[in-house]
N, C-alpha and C positions, 0 to 999 in steps of 0.2 A: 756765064758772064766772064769776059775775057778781063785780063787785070790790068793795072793803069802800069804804063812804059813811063821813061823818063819827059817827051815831051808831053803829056797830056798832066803830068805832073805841074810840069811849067806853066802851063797852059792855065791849070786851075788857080798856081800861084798867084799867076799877072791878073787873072780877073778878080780873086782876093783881093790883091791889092788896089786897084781900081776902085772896087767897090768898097772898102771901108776906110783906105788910106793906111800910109806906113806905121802915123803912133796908135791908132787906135786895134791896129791888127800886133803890135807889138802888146799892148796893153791884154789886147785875149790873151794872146802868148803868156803872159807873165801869170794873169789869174788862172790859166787852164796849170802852166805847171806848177801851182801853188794848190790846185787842189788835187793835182795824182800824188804831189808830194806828202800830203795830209791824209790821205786816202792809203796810199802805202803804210805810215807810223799808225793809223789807227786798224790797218785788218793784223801789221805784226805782232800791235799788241793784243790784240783777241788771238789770236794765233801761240803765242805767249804765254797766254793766262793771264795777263798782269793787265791792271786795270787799265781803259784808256787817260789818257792825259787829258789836263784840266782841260774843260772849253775856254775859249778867246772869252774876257771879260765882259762884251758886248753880249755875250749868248749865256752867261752863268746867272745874271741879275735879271731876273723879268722886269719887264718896264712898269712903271709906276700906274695906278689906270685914272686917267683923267681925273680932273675933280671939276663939278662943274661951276662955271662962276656965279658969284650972290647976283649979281642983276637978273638972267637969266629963267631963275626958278617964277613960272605965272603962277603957283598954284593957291 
């Protein structure tokens, strides 16, 4: 399989862009390098020894589990 040159490079850019638009391909951009970023800190600290870092506080608290409401219950 022969490997991509500079224009077939460009080529796939502008049809990226095309197809998803400039903020929303800036927006991948930002979450892709926000997870090689977290992806690196979490293998150097296994690498390390030392524990990983906390989780984000959205992922440390399991969610509540429904309750259901009094009207609800036929039984």
């Amino acid at each position: 399989m022969p490997s991509l040159g500079g224009w077939e490079w460009v080529i796939l850019a502008l049809i990226a862009l095309l197809l998803f638009g400039g903020s929303r391909l800036a927006g991948i951009g930002k979450n892709a390098g926000k997870a090689i970023r977290e992806f690196k800190e979490e293998t150097s600290a296994l690498r390390s020894g030392a524990s990983p870092s906390e989780p984000p506080a959205s992922l440390a608290q399991p969610a509540s589990p429904a309750t259901p409401e009094s009207g609800t219950d036929k039984s």
